[in-house]
TIRO-2110 file (N, C-alpha, C; in Angstrom, 1 decimal):
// TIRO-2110
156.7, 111.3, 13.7, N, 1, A
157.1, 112.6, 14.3, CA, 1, A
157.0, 113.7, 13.2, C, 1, A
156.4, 114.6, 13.4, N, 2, A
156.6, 116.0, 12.5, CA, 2, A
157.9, 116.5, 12.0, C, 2, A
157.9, 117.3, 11.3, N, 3, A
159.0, 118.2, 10.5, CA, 3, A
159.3, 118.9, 11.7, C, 3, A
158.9, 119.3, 12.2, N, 4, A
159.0, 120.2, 13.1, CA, 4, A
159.9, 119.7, 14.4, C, 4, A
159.0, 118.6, 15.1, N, 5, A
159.7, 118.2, 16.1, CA, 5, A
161.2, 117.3, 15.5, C, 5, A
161.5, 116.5, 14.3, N, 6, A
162.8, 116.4, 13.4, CA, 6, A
164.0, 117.8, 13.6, C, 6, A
163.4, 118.7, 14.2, N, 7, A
164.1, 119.9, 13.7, CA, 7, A
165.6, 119.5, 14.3, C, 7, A
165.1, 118.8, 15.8, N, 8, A
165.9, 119.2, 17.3, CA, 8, A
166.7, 117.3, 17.6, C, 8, A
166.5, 116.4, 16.5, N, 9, A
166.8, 115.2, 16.8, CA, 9, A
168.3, 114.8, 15.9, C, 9, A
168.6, 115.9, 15.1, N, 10, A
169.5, 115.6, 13.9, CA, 10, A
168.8, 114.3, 12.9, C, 10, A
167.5, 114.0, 12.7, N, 11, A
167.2, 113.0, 11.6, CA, 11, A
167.3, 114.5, 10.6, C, 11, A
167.0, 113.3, 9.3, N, 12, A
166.4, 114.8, 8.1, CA, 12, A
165.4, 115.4, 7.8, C, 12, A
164.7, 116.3, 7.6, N, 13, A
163.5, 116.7, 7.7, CA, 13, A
163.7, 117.6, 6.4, C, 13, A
162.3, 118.1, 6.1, N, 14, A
162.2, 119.3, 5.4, CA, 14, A
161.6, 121.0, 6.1, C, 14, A
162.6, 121.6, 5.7, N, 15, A
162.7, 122.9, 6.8, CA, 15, A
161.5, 124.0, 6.0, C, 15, A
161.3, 123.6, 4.9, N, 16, A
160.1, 124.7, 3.8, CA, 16, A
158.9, 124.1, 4.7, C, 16, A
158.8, 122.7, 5.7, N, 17, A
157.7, 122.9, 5.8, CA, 17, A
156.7, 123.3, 6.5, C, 17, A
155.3, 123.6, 6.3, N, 18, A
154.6, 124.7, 6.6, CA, 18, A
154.3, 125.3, 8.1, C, 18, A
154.5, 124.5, 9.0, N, 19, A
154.1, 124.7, 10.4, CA, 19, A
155.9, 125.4, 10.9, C, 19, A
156.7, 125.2, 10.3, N, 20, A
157.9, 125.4, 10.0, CA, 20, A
157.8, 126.7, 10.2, C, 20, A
157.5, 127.2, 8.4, N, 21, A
157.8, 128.2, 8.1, CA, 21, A
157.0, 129.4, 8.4, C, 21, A
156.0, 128.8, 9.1, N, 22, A
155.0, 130.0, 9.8, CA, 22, A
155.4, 130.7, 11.2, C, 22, A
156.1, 129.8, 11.4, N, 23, A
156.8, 130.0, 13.5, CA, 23, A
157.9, 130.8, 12.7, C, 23, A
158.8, 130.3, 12.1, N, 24, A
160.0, 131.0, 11.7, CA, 24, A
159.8, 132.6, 11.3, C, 24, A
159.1, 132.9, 9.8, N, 25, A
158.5, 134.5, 9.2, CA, 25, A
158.2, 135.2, 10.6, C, 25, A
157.2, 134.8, 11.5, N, 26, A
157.0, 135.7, 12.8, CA, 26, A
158.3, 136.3, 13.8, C, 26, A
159.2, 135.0, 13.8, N, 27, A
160.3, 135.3, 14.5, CA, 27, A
161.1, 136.3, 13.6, C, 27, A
161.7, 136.1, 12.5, N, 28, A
162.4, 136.7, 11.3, CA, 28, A
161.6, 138.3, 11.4, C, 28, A
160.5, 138.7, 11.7, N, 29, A
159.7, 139.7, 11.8, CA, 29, A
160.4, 140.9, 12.9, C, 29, A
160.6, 139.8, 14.6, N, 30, A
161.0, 140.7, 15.3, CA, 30, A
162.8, 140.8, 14.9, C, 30, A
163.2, 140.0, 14.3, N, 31, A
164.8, 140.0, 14.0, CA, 31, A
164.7, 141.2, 12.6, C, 31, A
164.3, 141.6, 12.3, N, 32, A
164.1, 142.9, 11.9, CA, 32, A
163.8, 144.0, 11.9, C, 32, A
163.0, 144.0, 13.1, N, 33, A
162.9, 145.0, 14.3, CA, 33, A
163.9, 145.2, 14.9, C, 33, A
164.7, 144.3, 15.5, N, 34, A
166.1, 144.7, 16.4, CA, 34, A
166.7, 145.6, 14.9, C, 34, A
167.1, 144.8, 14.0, N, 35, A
168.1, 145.6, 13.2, CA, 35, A
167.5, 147.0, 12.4, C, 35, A
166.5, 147.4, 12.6, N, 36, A
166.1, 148.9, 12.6, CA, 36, A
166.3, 149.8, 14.0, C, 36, A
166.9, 149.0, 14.3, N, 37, A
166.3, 150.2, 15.8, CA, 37, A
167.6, 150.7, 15.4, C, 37, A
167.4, 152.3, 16.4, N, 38, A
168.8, 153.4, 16.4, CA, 38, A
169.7, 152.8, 17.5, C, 38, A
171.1, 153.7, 17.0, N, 39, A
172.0, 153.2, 18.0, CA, 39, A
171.3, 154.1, 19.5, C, 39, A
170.4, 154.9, 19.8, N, 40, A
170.0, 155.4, 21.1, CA, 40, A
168.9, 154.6, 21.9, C, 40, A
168.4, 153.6, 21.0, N, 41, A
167.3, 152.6, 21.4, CA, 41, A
167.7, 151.6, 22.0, C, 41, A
168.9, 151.6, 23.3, N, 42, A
169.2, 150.7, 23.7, CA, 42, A
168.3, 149.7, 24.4, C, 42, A
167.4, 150.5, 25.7, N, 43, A
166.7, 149.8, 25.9, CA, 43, A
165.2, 148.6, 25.0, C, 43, A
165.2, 149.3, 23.6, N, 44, A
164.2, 148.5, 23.2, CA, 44, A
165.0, 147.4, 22.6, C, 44, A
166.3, 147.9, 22.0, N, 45, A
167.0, 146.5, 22.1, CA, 45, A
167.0, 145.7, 23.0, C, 45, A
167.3, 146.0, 23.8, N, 46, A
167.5, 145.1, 25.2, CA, 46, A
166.3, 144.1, 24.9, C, 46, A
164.6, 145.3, 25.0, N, 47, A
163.9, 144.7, 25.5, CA, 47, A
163.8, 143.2, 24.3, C, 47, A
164.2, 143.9, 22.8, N, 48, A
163.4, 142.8, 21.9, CA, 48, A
164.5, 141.7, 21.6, C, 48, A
165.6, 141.4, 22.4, N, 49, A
166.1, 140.3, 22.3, CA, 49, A
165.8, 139.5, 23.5, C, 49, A
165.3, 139.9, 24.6, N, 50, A
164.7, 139.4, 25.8, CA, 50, A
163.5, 138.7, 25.1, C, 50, A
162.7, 139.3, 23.9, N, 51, A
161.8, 138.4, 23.7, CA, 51, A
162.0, 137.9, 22.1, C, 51, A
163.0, 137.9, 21.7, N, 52, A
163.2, 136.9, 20.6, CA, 52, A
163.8, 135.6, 21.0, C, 52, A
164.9, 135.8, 21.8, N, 53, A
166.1, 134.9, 22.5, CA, 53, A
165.1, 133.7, 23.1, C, 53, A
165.5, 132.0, 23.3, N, 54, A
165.2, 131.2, 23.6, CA, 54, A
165.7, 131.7, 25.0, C, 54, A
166.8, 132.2, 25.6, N, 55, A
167.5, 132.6, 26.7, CA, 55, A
168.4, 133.5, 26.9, C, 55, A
168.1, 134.6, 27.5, N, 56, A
169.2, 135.7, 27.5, CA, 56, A
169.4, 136.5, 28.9, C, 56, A
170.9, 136.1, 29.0, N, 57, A
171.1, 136.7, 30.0, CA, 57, A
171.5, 138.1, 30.4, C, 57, A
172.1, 139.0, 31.6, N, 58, A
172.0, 140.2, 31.9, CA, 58, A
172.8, 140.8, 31.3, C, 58, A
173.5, 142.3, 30.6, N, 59, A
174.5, 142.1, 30.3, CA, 59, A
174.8, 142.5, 28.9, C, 59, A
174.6, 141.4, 28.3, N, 60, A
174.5, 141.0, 26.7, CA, 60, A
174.2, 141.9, 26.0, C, 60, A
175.3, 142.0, 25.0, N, 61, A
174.9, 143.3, 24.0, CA, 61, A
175.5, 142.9, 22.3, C, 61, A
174.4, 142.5, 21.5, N, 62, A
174.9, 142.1, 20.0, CA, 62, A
174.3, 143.3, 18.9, C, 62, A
175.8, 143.7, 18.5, N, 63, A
175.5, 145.4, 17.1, CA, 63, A
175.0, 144.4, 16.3, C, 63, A
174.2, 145.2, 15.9, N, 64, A
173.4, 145.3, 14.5, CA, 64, A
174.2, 146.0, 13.5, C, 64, A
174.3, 145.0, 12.3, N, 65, A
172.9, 143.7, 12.0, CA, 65, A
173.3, 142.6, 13.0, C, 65, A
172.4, 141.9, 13.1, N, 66, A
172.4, 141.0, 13.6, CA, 66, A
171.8, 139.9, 12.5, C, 66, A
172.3, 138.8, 12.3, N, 67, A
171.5, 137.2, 11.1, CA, 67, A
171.0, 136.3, 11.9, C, 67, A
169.9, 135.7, 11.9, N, 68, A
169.7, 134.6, 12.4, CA, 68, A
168.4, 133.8, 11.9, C, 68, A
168.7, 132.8, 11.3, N, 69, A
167.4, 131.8, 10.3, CA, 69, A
166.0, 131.8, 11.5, C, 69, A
166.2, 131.9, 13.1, N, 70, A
164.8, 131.7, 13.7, CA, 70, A
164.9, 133.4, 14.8, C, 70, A
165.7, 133.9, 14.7, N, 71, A
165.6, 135.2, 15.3, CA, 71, A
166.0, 135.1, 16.5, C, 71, A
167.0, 134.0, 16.9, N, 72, A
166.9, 133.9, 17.9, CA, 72, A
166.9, 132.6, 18.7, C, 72, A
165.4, 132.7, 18.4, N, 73, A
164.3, 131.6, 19.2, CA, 73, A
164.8, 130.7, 19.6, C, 73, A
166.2, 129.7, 19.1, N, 74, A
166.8, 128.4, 19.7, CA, 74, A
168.1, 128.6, 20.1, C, 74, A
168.6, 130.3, 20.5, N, 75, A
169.4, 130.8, 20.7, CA, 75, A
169.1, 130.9, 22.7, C, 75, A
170.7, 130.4, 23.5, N, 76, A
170.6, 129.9, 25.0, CA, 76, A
172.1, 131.3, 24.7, C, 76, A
171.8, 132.7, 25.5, N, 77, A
172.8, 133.4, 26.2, CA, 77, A
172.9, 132.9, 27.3, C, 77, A
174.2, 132.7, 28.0, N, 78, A
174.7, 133.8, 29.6, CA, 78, A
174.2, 134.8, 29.5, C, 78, A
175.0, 135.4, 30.4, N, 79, A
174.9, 136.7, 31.1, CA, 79, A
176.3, 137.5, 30.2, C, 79, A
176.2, 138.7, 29.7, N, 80, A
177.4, 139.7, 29.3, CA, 80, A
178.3, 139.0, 28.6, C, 80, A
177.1, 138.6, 27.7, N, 81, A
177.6, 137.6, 26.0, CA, 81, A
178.1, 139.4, 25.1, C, 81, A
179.3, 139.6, 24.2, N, 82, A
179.0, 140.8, 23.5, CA, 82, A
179.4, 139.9, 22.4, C, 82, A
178.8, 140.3, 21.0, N, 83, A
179.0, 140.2, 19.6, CA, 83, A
178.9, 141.9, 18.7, C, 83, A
179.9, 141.8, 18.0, N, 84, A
180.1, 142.6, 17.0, CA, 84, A
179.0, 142.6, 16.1, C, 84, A
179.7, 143.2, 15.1, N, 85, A
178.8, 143.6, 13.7, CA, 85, A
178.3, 142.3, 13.0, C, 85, A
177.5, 142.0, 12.2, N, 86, A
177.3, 141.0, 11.9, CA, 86, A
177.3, 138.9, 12.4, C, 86, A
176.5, 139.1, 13.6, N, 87, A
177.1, 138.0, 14.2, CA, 87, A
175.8, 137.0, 13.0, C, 87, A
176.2, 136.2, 12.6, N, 88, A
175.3, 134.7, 12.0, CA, 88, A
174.8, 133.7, 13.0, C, 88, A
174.1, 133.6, 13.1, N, 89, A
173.7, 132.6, 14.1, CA, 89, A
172.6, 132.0, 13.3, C, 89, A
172.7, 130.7, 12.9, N, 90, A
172.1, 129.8, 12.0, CA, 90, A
171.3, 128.4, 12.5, C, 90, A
170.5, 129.4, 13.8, N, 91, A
169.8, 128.6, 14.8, CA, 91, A
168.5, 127.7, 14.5, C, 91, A
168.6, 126.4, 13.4, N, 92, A
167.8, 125.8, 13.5, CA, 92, A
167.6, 124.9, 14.3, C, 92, A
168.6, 124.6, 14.5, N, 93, A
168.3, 124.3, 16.4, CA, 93, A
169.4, 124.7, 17.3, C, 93, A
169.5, 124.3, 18.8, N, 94, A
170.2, 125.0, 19.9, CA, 94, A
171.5, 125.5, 19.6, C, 94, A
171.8, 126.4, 19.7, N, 95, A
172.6, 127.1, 20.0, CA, 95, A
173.1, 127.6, 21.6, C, 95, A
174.5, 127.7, 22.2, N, 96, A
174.3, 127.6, 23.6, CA, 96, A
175.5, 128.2, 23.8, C, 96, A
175.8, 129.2, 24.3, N, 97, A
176.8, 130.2, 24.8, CA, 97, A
176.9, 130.7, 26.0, C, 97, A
178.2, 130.4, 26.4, N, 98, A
178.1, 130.7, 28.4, CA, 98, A
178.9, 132.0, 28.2, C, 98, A
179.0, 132.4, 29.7, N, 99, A
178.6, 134.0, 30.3, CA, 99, A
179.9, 134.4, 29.9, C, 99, A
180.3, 135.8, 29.4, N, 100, A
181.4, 136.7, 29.5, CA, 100, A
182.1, 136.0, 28.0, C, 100, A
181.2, 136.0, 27.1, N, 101, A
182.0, 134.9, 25.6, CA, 101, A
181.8, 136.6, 24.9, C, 101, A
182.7, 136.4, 23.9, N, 102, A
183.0, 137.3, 23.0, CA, 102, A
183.1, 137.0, 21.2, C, 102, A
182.3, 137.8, 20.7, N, 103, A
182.4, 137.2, 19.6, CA, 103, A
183.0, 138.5, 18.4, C, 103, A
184.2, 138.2, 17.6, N, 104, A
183.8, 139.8, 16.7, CA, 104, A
183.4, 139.8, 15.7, C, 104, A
183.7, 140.6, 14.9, N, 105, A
182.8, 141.1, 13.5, CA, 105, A
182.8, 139.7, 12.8, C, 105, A
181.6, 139.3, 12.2, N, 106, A
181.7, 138.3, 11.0, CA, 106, A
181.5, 137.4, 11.5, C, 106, A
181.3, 136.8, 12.6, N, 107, A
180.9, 135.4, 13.0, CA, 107, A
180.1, 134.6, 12.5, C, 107, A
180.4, 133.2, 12.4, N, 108, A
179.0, 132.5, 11.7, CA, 108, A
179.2, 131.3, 12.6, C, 108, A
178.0, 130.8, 13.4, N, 109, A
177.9, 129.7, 14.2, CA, 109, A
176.5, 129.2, 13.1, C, 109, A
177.0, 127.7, 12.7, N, 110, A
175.9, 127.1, 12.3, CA, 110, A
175.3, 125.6, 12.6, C, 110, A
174.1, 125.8, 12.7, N, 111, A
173.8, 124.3, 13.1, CA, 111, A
173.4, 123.0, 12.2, C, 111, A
173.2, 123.8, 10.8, N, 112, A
172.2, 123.1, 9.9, CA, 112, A
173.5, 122.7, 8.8, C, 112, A
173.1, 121.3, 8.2, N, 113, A
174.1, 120.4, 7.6, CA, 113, A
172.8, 120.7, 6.3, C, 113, A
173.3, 120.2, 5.1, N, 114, A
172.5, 119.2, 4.1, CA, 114, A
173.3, 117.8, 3.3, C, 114, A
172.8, 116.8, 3.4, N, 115, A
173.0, 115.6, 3.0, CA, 115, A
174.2, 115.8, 2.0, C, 115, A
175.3, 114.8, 1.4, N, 116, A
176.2, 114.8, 0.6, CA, 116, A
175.4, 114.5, -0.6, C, 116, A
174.3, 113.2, -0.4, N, 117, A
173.6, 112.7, -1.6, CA, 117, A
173.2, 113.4, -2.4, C, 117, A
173.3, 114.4, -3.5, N, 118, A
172.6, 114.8, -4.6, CA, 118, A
171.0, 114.9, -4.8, C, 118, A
170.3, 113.5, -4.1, N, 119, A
168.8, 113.6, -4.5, CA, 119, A
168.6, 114.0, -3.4, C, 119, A
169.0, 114.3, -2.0, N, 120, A
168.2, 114.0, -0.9, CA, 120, A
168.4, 116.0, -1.0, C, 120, A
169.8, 116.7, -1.2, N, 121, A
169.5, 117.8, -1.3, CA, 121, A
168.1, 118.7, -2.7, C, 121, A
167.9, 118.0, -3.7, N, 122, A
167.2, 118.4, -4.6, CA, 122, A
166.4, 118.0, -4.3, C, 122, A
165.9, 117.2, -2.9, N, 123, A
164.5, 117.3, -2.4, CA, 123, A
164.4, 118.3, -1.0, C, 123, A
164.7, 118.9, -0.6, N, 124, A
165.5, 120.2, 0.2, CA, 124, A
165.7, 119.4, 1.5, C, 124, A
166.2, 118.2, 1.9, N, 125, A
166.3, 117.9, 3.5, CA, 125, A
167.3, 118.8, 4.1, C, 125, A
167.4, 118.3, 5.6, N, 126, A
168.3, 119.2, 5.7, CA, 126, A
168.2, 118.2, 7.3, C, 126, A
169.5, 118.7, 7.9, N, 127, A
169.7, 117.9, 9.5, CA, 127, A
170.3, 119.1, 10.0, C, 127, A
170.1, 119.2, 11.4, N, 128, A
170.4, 120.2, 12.6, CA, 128, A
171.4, 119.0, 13.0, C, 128, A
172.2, 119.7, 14.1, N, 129, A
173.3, 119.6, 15.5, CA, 129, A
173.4, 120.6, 16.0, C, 129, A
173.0, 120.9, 17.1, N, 130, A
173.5, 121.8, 18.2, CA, 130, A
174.8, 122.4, 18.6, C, 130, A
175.1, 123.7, 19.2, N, 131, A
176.4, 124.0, 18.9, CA, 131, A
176.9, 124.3, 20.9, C, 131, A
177.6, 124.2, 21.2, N, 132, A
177.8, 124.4, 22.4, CA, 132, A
179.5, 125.2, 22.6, C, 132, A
179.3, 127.0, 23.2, N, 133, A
180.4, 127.6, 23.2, CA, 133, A
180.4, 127.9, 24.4, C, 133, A
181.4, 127.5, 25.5, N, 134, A
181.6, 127.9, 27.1, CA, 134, A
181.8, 129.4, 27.5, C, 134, A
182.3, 129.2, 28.4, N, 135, A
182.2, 130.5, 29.0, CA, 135, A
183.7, 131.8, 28.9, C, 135, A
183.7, 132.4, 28.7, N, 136, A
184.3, 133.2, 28.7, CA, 136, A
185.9, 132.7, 27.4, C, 136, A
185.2, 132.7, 26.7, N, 137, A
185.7, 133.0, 25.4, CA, 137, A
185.7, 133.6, 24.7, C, 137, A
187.1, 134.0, 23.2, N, 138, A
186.9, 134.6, 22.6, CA, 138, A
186.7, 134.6, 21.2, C, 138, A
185.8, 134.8, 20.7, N, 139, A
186.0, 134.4, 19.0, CA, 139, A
186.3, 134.8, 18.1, C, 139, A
187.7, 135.1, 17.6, N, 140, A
188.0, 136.3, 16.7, CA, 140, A
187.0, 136.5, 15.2, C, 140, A
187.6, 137.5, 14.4, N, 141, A
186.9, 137.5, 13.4, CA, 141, A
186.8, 136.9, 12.5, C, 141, A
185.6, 136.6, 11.7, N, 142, A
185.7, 135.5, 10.7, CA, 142, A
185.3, 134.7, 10.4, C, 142, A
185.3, 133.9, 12.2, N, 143, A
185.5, 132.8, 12.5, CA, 143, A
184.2, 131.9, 11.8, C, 143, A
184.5, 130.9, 11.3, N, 144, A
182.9, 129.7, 11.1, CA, 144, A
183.4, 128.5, 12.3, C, 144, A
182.0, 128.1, 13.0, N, 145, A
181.9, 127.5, 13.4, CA, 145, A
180.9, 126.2, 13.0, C, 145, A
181.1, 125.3, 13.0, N, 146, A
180.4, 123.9, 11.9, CA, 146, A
179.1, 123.2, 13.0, C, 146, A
178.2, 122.7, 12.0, N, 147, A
177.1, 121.7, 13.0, CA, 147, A
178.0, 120.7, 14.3, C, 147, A
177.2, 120.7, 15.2, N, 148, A
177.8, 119.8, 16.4, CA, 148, A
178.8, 120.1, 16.9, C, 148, A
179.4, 120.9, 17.2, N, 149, A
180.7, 121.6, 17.3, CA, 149, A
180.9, 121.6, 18.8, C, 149, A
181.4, 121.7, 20.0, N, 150, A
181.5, 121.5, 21.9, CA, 150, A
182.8, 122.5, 21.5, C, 150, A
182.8, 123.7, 22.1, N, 151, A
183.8, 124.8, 22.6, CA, 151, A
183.8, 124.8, 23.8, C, 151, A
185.2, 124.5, 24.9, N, 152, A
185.1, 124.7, 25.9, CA, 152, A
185.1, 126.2, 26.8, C, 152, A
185.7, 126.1, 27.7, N, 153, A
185.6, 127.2, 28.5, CA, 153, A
187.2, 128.2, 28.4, C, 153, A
187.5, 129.1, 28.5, N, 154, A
188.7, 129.8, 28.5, CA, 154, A
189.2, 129.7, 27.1, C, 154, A
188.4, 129.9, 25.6, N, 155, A
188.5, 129.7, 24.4, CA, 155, A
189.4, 130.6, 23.8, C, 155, A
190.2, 130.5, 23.2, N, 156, A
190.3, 131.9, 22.2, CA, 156, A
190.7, 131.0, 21.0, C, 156, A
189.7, 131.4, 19.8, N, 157, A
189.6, 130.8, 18.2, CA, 157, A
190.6, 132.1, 17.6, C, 157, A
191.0, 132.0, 17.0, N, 158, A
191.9, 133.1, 16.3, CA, 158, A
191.2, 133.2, 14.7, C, 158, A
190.7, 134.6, 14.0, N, 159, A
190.3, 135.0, 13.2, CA, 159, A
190.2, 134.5, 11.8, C, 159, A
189.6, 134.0, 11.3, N, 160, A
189.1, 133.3, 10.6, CA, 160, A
189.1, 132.0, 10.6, C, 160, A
189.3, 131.6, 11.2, N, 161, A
189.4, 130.0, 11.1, CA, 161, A
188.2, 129.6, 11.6, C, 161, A
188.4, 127.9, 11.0, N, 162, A
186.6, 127.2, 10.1, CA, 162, A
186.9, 126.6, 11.5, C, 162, A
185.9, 126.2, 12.6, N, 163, A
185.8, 125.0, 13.8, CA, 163, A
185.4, 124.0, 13.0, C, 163, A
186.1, 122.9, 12.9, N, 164, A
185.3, 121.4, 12.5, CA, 164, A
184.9, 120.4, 12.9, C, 164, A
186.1, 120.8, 14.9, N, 165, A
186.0, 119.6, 15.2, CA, 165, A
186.2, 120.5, 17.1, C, 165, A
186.0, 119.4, 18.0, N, 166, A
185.5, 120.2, 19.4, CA, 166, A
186.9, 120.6, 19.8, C, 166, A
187.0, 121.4, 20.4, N, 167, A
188.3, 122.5, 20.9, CA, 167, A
187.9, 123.0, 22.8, C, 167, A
188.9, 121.8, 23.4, N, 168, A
189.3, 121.7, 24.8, CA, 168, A
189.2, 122.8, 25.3, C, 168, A
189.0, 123.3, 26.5, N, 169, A
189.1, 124.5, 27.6, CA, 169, A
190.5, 124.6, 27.4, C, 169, A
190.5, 125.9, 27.9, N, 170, A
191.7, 127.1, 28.1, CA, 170, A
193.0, 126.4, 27.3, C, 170, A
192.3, 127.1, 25.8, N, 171, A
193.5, 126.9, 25.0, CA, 171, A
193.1, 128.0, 23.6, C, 171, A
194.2, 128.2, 23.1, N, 172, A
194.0, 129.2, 22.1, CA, 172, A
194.4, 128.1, 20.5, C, 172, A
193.2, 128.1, 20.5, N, 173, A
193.1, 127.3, 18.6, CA, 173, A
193.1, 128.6, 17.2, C, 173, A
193.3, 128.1, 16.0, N, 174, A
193.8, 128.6, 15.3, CA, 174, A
193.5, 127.7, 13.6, C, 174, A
192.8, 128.2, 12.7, N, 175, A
193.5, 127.5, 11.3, CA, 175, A
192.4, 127.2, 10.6, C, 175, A
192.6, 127.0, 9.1, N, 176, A
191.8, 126.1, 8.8, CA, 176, A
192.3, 124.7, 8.0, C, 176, A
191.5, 124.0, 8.9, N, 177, A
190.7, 123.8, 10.0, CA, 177, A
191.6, 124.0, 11.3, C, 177, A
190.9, 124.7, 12.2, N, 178, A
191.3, 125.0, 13.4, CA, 178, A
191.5, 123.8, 14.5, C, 178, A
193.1, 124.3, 14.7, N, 179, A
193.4, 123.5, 15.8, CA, 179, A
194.3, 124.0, 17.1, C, 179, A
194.0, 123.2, 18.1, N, 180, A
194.9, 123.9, 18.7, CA, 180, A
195.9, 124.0, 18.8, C, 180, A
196.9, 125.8, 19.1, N, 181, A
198.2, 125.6, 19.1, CA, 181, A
198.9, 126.0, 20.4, C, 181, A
198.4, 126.1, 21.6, N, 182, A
199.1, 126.1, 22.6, CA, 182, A
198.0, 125.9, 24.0, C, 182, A
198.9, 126.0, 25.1, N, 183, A
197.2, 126.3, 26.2, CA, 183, A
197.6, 128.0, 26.4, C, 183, A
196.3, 128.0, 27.1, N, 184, A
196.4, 129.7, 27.7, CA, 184, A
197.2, 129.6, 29.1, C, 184, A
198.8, 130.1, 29.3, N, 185, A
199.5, 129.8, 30.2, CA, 185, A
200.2, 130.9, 31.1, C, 185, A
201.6, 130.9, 31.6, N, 186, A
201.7, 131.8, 33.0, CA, 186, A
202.4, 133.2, 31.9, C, 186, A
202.6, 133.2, 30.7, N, 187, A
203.2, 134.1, 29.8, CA, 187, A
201.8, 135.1, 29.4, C, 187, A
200.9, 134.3, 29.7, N, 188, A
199.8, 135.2, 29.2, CA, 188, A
199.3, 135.6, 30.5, C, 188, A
199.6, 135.6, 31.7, N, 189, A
199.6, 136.5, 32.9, CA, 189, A
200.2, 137.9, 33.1, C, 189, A
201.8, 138.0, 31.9, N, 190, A
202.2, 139.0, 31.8, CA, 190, A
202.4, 139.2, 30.7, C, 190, A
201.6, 138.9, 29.7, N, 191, A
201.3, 139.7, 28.4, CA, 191, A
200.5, 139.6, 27.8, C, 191, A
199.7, 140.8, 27.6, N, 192, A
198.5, 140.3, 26.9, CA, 192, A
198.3, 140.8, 25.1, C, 192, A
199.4, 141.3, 24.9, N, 193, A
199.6, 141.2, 23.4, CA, 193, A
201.2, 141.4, 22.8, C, 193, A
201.9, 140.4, 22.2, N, 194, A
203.2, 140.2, 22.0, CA, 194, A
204.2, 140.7, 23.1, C, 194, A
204.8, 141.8, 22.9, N, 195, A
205.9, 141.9, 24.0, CA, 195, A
205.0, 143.3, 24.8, C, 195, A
203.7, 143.4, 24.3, N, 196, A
203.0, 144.5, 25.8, CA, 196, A
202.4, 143.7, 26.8, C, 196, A
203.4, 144.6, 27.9, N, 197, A
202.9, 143.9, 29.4, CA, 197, A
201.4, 144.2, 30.1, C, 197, A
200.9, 143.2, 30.9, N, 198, A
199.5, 143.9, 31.3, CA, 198, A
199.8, 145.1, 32.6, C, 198, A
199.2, 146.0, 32.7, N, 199, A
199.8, 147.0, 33.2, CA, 199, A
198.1, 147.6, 33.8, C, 199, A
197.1, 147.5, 34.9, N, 200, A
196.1, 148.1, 34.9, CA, 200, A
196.1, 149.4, 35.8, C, 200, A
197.4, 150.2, 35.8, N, 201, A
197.3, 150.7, 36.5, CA, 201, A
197.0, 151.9, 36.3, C, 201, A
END
């Protein structure tokens, strides 16, 4: 098997290598492009994450800067995904985010490991896992999220904390390492921050 096709199996591979690094520079090219454009260039935004993104849905709006090792390219939106300033997205392979997820400033989702062994990093290996965050979550600031990682649905990560390990639907986690400390319940129907009531009126 190629370096290349190793990218997406979690074996080890070398990521410097050349059929690698030539797909990658082109993508990194348009992920450059997005982060020059003006805040009035909405639409070319739009248009150039439509064609960096492996998948993106309607909606979706991520401020610049924007990070990302392939620009994208193994990056799966929903639909009316928003990210803050600085989102990381360390897409050497899939990345996968459902509809109405929130991410804020400082985010880092990563997929790429390197070996504990000493020699195997001073020969540059390196292993992917895929990251999978549901739908309609929130991810406060800060937050790192680790290789292989399963975030369910109805999320809320609380601000800085490291994910290390997978974090169940509709519950609010917290820490490092982040764990969960409650579910999302009938208190959070009438309050949506300490003692302020929801009130849409």
């Amino acid at each position: 098997m190629s370096m290349k096709g190793k990218m997406h199996t979690g074996d080890l591979y070398l990521p410097n290598d050349p059929e690698i690094m030539g797909e990658q520079i082109k993508k990194l090219d348009r992920l450059y492009d997005f982060n020059m454009t003006r805040p009035t260039e909405m639409e070319k935004r739009e248009a150039l994450l439509k064609e960096m993104f492996a998948e993106i849905g309607e909606g979706c709006y991520i401020e610049p800067p924007f990070h990302s090792n392939f620009g994208g390219g193994h990056v799966h939106f929903g639909k009316n995904v928003y990210a803050n300033f600085n989102l990381t997205l360390v897409d050497d392979t899939h990345i996968y985010v459902g509809d109405y997820t929130m991410f804020g400033p400082n985010v880092t989702v990563a997929t790429a490991g390197h070996p504990i062994l000493p020699e195997l990093r001073r020969q540059g290996y390196q292993y992917n896992a895929p990251v999978y965050i549901g739908e309609n979550c929130w991810i406060g600031s800060g937050v790192l999220i680790m290789p292989g990682i399963t975030i369910g649905d109805n999320v809320v990560i609380g601000a800085g904390s490291v994910v290390t390990k997978d974090i169940p639907s509709g519950v609010v986690a917290v820490g490092v390492p982040c764990k969960v400390i409650r579910e999302v319940n009938e208190h959070d129907k009438e309050y949506y921050f300490k003692d302020r009531k929801i009130n849409l009126d």
